[in-house]
N, C-alpha and C positions, 0 to 999 in steps of 0.2 A: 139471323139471316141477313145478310148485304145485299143489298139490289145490286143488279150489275149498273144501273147507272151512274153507283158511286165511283166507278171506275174512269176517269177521266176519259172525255170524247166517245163515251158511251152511253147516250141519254134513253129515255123511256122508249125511243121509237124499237132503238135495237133492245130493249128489254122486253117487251112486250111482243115481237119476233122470237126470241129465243127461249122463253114459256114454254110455247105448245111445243118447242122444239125437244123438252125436254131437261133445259138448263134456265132453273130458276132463279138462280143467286149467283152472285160473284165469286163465290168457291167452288163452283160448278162448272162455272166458267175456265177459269183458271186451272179446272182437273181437267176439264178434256180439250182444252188449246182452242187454238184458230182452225187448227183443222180439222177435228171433228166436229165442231160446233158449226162451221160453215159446212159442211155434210150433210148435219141436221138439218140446217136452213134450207138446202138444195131440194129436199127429202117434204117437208113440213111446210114451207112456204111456197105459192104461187110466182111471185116474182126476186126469186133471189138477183141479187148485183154484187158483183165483185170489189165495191167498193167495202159491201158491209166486213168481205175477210182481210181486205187492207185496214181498214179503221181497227177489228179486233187483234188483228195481230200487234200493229203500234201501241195498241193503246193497252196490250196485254206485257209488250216488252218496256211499259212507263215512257214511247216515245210518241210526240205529238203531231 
């Protein structure tokens, strides 16, 4: 299992966010995108910000 924080510009904060959300690891990540993972967040977390689905998205397309 890869944590997602292996995933450049995506540290523990957003790992620990996207747990309960139901995406545990960086292949999970990667299966359901930026947009359904920011879905989940919407759904699962209290104070989602749209920063978190620009960070996942770049950092899922390897841009910084």
């Amino acid at each position: 299992m890869t944590a997602i924080s292996t995933i450049r510009n995506l540290g523990e904060a957003m790992e620990a966010e996207l747990k309960p959300a139901g995406i545990p690891t960086a292949k999970a990540l990667h299966a359901s995108g930026a947009d359904e993972a920011y879905q989940r967040l919407l759904y699962f977390i209290a104070r989602p910000h749209f920063i978190a689905y620009y960070a996942m998205n770049m950092a899922l397309q390897g841009r910084t």
